[in-house]
C-alpha positions, -999 to +999 in steps of 0.1 A: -231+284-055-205+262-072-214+237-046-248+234-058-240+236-096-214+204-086-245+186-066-269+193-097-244+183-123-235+152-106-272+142-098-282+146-136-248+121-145-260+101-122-294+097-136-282+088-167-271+054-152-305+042-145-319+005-143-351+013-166-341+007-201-351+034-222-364+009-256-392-012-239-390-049-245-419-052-277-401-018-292-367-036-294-374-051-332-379-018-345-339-015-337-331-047-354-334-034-390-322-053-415-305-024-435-282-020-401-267-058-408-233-058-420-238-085-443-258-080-478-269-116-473-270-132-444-277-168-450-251-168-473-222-153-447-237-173-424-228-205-450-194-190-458-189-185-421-194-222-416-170-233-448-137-213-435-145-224-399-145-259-413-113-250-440-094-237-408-103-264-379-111-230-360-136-234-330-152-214-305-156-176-313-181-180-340-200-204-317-194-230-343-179-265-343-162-289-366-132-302-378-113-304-412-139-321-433-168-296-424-193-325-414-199-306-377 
């Protein structure tokens, strides 16, 4: 018996990891709200984003580039 409940526990775990994604393809921009964003404004983080990359010389984990005088 607690063999069985093992199996049956371990086949529903198991079927949790399955290849078929559960939001279809055309449903997935019902997830991408805009009240879920983290910024009130995007275009304008996205400019302040680019202003302390190029303040900072920093490169590569925002996917930006440039150098000190912010001309990319």
């Amino acid at each position: 018996m607690v063999r069985a409940l093992i199996l049956l526990c371990s086949a529903l775990l198991i079927s949790g990891c399955s290849v078929t994604p559960w939001v279809a393809p055309y449903e997935r921009h019902y997830l991408a709200d805009p009240i879920m964003g983290f910024e009130r404004d995007p275009v304008a983080a996205r400019y302040m984003n680019h202003v302390y990359e190029a303040r900072e010389s920093a490169r590569g984990a925002e996917g930006g580039s440039g150098g000190g005088c912010g001309c990319n």
